[in-house]
C-alpha positions in Angstrom: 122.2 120.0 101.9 119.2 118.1 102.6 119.2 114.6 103.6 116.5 113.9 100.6 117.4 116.2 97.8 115.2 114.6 94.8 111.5 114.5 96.8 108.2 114.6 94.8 104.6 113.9 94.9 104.2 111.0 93.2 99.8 110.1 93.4 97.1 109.6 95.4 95.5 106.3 95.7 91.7 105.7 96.1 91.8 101.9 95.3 94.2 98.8 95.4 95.0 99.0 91.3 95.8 102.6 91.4 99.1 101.4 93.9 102.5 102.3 91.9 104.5 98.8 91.1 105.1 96.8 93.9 108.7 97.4 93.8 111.5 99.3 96.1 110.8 100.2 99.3 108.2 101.9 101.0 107.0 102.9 104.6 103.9 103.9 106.1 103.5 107.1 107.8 100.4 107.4 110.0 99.3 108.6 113.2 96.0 109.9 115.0 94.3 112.7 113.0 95.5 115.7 115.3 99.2 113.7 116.1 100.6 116.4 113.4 101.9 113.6 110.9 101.4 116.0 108.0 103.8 118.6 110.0 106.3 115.4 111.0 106.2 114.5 106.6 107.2 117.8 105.7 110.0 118.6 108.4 111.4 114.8 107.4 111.3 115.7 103.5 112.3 119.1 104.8 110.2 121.1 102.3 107.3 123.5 103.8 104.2 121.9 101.9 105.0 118.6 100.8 102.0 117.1 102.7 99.2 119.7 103.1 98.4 120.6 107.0 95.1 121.9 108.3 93.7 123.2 111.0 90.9 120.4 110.6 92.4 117.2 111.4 91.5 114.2 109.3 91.7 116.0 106.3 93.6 112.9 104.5 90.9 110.8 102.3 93.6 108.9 100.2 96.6 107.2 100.8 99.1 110.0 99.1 102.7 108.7 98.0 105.9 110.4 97.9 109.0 109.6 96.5 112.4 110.7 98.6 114.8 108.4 97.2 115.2 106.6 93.8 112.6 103.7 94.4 112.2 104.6 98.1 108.7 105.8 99.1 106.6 106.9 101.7 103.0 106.7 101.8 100.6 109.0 104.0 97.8 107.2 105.2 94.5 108.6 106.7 94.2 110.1 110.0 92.3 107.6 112.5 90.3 108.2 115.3 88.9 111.4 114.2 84.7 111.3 114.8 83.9 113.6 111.9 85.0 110.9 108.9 81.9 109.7 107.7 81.6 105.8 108.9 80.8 104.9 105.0 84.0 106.9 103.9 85.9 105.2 106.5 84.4 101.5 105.4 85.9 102.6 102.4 89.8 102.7 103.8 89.8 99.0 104.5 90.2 96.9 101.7 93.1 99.8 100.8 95.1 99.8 104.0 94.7 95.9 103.4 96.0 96.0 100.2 98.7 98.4 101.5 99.7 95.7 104.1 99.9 92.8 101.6 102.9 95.1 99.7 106.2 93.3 99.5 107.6 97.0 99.0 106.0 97.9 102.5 109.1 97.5 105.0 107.6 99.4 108.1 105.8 101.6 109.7 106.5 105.5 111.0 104.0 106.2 113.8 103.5 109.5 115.1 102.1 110.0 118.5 101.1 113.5 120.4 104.0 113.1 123.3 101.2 115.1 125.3 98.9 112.1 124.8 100.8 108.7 124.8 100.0 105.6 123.5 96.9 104.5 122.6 94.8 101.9 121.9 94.5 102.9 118.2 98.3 103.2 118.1 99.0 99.3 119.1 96.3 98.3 116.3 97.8 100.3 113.7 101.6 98.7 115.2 99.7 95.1 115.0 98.5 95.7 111.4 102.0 96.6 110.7 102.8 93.0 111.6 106.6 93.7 113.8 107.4 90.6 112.8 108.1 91.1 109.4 108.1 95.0 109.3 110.1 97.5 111.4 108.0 100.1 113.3 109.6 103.4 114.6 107.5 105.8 116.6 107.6 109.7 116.5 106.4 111.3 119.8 105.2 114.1 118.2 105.1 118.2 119.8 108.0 117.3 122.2 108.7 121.4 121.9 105.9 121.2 124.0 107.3 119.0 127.0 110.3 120.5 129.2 113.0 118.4 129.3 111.9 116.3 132.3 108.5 115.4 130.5 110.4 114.5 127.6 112.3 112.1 129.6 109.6 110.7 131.4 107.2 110.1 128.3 109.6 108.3 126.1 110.6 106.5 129.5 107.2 105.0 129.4 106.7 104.6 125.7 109.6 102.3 125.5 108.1 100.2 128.4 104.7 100.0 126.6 106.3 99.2 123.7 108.9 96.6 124.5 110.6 94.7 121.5 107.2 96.3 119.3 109.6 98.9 118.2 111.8 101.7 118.5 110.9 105.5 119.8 112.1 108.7 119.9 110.9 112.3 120.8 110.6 114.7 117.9 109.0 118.4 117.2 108.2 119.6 113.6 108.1 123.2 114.9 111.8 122.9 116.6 113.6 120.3 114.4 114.1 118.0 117.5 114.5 114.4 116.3 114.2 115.6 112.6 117.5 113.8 111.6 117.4 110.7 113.6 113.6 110.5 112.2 115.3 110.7 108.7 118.1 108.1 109.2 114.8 105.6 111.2 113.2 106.3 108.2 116.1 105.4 105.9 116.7 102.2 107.7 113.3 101.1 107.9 113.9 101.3 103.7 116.7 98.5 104.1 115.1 96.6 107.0 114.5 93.3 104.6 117.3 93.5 102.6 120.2 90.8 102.8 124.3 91.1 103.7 126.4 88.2 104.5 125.1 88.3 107.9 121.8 88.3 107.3 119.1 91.1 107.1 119.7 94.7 108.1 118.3 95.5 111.5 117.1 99.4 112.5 120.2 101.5 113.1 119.7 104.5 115.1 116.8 102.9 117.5 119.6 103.4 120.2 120.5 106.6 119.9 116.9 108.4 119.1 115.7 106.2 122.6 118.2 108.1 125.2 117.7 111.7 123.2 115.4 113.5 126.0 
């Protein structure tokens, strides 16, 4: 049975009043424009076309929201770091993705990364917009099918050096379902990263486990 039975298209979003009520929970997927974050949405969901792929990167102009859970979203934001968006259409995607941020239903940030390519510049800003100190981030490295086991190792070695205390990291593939179900319980605890127990706030189960996966 899949982990998210009840998934749907909810809207797309061109402007701040057009967000769904700022209630629930909700986390950010994004990623460079050729990372394959529209591949890593529909393996998570685990339905074949939830989020549209191309063979054109940066075809994602809106900020799209899906529903997995009862109140518990996930919202596809625009490729970056693709040359052919038009520098108007991409003036366009900031007062949005600041509007996005200012969300008390945002709790975090999925970040997919090409394993191939590492860490980038663009990556830490979209980690810093995230703000870790109030939101969890969890980072995919994407097209690990495409790594032997070694480079695997070696890559999310590195990522977790670069990243420190930023946040957690794990090696996943769309095409061969590694990582898929540690990315879905990241993303599920990134849902309940703010709320309250006795002990205090929920912290990001699973950070271990997807970090020594090679």
């Amino acid at each position: 049975m899949s982990r998210f039975p009840h998934v749907e298209f909810l809207l797309s979003v061109a402007a701040p009043v057009q967000f769904p009520p700022d209630a629930g929970a909700e986390v950010a997927i994004a990623g460079r424009s050729n990372a394959g974050k529209s591949s890593a949405i529909n393996a998570i969901a685990e339905r074949k076309a939830l989020a549209r792929t191309s063979k054109t990167p940066g075809q994602t102009r809106l900020l799209n929201y899906f529903e997995l859970e009862e109140s518990h979203r996930i919202v596809d934001l625009p490729g970056y770091g693709y040359a052919a968006v038009r520098p108007d259409e991409r003036r366009k995607w900031v007062p949005l993705i600041d509007a996005l941020r200012a969300r008390t239903s945002l709790k975090g940030l999925c970040l997919i990364v090409d394993s191939r390519r590492g860490l980038r510049d663009e990556d830490f800003g979209l980690i810093e917009w995230a703000d870790p100190t109030r939101r969890g981030v969890h980072v995919l490295l994407s097209k690990a099918d495409k790594l032997n086991q070694a480079e695997r190792a070696a890559v999310l070695k590195d990522s977790r050096a670069q990243l420190g205390s930023l946040a957690s990291v794990q090696v996943f593939s769309a095409h061969s379902g590694l990582g898929v179900k540690e990315a879905q319980s990241a993303l599920a605890a990134l849902w309940e990263r703010n709320k309250k127990t006795p002990d205090g706030p929920i912290g990001l189960p699973g950070a271990d486990i997807t970090r020594h996966r090679s």
